[in-house]
N, C-alpha and C positions, 0 to 999 in steps of 0.2 A: 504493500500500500504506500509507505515512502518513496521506495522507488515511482513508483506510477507516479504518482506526486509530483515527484523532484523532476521527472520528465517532462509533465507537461507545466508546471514553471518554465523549465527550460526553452520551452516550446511559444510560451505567450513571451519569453524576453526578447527571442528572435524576433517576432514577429512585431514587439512592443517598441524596441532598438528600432525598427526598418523605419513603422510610421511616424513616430515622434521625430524624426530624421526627416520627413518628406514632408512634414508636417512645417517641421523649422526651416526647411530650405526654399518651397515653397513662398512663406511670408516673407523672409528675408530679401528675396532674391526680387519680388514686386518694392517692398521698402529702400532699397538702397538704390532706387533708382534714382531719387531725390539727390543724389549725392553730386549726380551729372548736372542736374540744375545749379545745385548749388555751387560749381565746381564752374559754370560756365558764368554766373554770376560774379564768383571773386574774379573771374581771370577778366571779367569788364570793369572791374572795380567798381561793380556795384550797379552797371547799365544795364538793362535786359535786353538782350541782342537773341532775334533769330528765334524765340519762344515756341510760336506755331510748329517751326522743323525740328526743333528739339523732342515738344511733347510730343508730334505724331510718333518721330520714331520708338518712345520710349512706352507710348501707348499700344503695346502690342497684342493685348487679349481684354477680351469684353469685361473679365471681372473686374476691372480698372474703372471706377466711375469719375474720377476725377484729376488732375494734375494741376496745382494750384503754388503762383509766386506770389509775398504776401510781403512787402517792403513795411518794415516796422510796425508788421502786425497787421495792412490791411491789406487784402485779397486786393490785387491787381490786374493780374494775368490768372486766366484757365482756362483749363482745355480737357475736352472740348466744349468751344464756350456755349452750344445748344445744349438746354436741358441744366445749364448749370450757371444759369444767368444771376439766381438767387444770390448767388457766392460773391460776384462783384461789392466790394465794398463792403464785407464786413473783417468786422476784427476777430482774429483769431484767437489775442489772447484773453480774450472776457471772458469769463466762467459761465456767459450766456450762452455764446458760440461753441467758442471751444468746450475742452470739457478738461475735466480733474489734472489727468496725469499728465497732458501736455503743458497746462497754462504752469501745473506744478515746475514742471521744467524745463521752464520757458529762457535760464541760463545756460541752461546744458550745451556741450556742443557736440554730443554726440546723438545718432537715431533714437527717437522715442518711440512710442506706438502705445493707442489709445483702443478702446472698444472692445467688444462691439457697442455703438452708442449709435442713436437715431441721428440723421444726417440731414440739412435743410432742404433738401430736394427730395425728399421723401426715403421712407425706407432705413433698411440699418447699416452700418460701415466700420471698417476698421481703419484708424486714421494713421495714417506715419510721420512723422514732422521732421525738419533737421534745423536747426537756428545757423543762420551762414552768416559770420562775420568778415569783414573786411578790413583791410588797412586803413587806417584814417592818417590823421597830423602823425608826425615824426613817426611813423611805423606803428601808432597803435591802434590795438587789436579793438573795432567799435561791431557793435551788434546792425546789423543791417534789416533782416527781416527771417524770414519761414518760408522754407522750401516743403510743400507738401505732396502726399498723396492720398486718395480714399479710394479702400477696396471695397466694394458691394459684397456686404455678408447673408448669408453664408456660401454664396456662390465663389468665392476663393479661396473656401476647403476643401472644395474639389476637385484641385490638382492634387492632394494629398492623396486620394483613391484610397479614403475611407471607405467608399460603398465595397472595397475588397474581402474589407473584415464580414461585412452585411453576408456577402458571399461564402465565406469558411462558417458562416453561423456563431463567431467570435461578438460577445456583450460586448460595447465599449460605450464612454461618456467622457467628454471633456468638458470641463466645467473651470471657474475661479471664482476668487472672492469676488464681491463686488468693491471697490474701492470708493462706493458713497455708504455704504453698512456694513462690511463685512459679509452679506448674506451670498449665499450660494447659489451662483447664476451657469445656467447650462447652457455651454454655448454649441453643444453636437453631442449627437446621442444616439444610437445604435438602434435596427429594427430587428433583432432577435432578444428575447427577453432572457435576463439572467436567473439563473439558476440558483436556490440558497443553496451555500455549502460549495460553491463550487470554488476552484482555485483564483487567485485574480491577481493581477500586479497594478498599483497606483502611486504615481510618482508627479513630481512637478516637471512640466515643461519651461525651463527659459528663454522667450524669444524678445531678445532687445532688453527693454527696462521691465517687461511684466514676467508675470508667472501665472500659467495655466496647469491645471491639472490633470492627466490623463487617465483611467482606468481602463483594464482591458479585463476582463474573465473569459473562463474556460467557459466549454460548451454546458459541461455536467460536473456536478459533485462526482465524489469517489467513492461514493454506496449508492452510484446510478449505474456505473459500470461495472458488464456483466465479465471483464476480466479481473476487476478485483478481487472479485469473489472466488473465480477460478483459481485466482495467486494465492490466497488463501487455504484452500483444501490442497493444490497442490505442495506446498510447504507442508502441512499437516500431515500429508500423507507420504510424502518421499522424503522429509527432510532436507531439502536443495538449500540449506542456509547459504555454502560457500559457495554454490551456484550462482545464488539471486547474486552474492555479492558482489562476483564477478562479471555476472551481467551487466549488475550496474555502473559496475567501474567504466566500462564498454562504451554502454548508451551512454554514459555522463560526459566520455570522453568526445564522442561522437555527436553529441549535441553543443560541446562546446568550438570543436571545429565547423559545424553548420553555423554557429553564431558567427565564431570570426569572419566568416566567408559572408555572413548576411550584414553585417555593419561594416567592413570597408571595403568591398567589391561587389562594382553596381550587377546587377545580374541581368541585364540586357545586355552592356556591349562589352563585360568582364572588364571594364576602366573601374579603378580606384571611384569609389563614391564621396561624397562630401568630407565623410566623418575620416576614410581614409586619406585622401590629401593631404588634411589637418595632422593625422599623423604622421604621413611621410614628410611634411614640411619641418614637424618639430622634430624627429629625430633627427633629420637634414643639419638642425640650426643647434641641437642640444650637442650631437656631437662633432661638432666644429661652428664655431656662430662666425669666424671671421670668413667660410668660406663660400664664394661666390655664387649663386646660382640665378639662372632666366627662368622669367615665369610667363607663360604667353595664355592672355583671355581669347579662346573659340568660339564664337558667336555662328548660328547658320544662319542664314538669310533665307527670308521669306519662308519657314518652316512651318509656320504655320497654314498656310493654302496648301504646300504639299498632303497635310493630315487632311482638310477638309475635301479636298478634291480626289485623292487617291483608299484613302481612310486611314486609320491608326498604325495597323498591319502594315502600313506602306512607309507612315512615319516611323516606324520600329525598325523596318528595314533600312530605311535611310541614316539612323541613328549607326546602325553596327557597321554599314559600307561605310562611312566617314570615322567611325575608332578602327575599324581593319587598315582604312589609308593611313590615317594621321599617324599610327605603328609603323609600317613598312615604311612611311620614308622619312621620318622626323630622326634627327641621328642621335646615333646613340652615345651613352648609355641615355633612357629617358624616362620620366615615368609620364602619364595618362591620365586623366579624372574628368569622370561626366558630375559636372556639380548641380545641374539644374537641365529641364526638360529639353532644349536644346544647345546648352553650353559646356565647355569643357576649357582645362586646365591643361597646357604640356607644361611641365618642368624639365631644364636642361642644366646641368649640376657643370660647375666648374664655370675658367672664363667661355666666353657666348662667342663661335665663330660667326657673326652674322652674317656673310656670302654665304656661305657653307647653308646655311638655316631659314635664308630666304630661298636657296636655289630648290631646299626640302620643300618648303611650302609651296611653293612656285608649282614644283610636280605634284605633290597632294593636290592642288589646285587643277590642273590640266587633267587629273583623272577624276576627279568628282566632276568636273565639268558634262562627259560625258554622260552621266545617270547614270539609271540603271535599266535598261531598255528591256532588255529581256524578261526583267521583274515586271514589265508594264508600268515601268516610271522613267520614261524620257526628258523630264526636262532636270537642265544644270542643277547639282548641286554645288552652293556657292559658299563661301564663310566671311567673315571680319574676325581681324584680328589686331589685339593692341598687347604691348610687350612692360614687363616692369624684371627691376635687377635689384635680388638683394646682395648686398646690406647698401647698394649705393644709391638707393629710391627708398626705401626705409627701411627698418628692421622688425617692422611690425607688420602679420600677416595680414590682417583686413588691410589696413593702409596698402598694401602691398598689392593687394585682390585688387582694389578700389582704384589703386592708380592703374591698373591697366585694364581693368573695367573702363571709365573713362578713355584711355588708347585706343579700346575697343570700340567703343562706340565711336570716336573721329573717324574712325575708318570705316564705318558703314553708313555714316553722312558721305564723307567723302567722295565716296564711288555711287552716291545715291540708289533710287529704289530700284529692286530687282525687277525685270517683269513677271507681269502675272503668269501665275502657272497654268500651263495647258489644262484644258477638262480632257479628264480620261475618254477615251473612243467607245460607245457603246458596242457591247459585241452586236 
């Protein structure tokens, strides 16, 4: 009965590691897009230049209800501006508009994130903020305004692929306090009903300045299953004590290599996952912090009309022929990481030849070009890309992500918009 137990722990941590993981990368990866605004704001000293071409690009999937520049507090620019006309002119930091945790850290200078809280264009949102300061007189650092974003909830927890657990027949509920009472507000919640007695894991999620809570349980208590019982008279009857033990030793061992393998190896295109990266960076930097390495942000272009026009299936495919290229010709030694639905991470360890590394990419590029025709996907596969160097661009990994996130995106303004993707040919 322990053993069974201990198994299916084991079994809900896998599973419990994967989503909390897509859960946090998911939100992140919509939040820090603020960073481009903010990022093109300081480098105007403070002008808004070019807003429109910014936010479309940035505005790449419908869960995005809003992108908002807010110069000392009052909404100026957003986009897109239909539908969200309300938002001109007000103040963000009034506890009328905004709300608790933002106005609270309204000094901060790093990502907040707020909600779910009701939104003045109706409906509910999670808000993201970043406060962008700028240089003022003799180099000092003056607060300028608020760089935002609003996600429409609960429609962008659905890149998380909750509805998977719905699927395994896995309970789950995320929940947190509320931060106007303390009380207990559910912000997602499963359609298979929990079981008493059954096994469960609940732990906090941290994404930014909050904390959510997640729970996950098993299907069944362990006097619902009809092997329990069997384990039981079987023991009784043959006495397999050093059997079972050995079993367990087995499955325990074996369920901890399915974890390793489920928390840092993406399991569509076998690239290092998010949580992986993280670790290969910090072992990179713990053991040797003075030694050099290139970090390049992988952007695909117009990935998303490929999934709508070809379907998901097609998207998936396209995902593992672009981590097969970007291996075969990226040089080596290197490692790989899909950190987000269509982005990924090379790391190139040591000094950076960069002929050497454009002429790789150059070729990665001329063979995704091509498709994948035979699959029934003809048209170009295309990427952007933008580059950062530790320790001589910073020493800190977000900072680090972040600057070449930004790279990344100059280079998919740069070359402007892809064409639209062909419609599949009826058979």
């Amino acid at each position: 009965m322990q053993r069974n137990a201990q198994m299916r722990i084991a079994e809900l941590e896998s599973v419990f590691t994967l989503q909390t993981d897509k859960l946090t990368s998911i939100l992140t990866k919509y939040f820090y897009k603020t960073q481009t605004l903010a990022a093109i704001t300081i480098t105007g000293s403070g002008k808004i230049e070019n807003f429109e071409q910014v936010a479309a690009a940035l505005l790449d999937d419908s869960c995005i209800q809003a992108i908002v520049l807010a110069p000392k507090g009052i909404v100026s620019h957003v986009y897109p501006t239909q539908g969200n006309e309300a938002l001109l002119g007000k103040d963000i930091l009034t506890y009328s508009f905004g709300s608790w945790e933002t106005v609270r850290s309204r000094h901060s200078s790093h990502m907040v994130m707020a909600g779910p809280v009701p939104i003045i264009t109706g409906g509910t949102g999670l808000m993201g903020r970043l406060s962008v300061y700028t240089d003022g007189k003799n180099k000092a650092r003056q607060f300028w305004g608020i760089a935002s974003i609003a996600l429409n909830f609960p429609e962008v927890l659905k890149g998380a692929e909750l509805r998977l657990l719905d699927e395994l027949g896995l309970p789950y509920e995320i929940w947190r306090e509320s931060p106007y009472g303390g009380d207990r507000q559910i912000l997602a919640m499963g359609t298979s009903p929990e079981s008493r007695g059954a096994p469960y894991l609940e732990m906090p999620v941290h994404i930014l300045n909050t904390q959510w809570f997640f729970k996950l349980s098993a299907k069944r208590a362990w006097y619902q299953l009809t092997e329990t019982w069997l384990y039981v008279g079987f023991s009784i009857l043959l006495s397999l004590l050093v059997s079972m033990l050995v079993q367990r030793r087995y499955d325990m061992a074996l369920a901890h290599r399915r974890l390793e393998e489920i928390v840092y190896i993406d399991a569509l295109t076998g690239c290092l996952n998010r949580r992986g990266l993280f670790n290969d960076l910090g072992q990179r930097i713990e053991t040797d912090p003075e030694k050099k390495f290139s970090l390049y942000y992988l952007d695909l272009n117009k990935f998303k009309p490929i999934n709508d026009d070809y379907g998901h299936k097609a998207g998936d495919r396209v995902l593992q022929h672009f981590a097969a290229t970007m291996r075969k010709y990226a040089p080596k030694p290197h490692a790989l990481a899909r950190i987000g639905g269509d982005e990924f991470i090379l790391i190139l360890p040591g000094e950076n030849d960069e002929a050497r590394t454009r002429e790789a990419l150059e070729n990665a590029r001329r063979e995704l070009a091509k498709g994948l025709p035979a699959e029934g996907i003809p048209v170009a596969i295309t990427f952007s890309v933008g580059m950062a160097v530790y320790p001589d661009h910073s020493t800190d990994l977000d900072a680090l992500l972040s600057r070449a996130d930004q790279a990344m995106y100059r280079d998919k303004q740069s070359h402007g918009s892809v064409r639209n993707v062909p419609r599949r040919q009826q058979a």
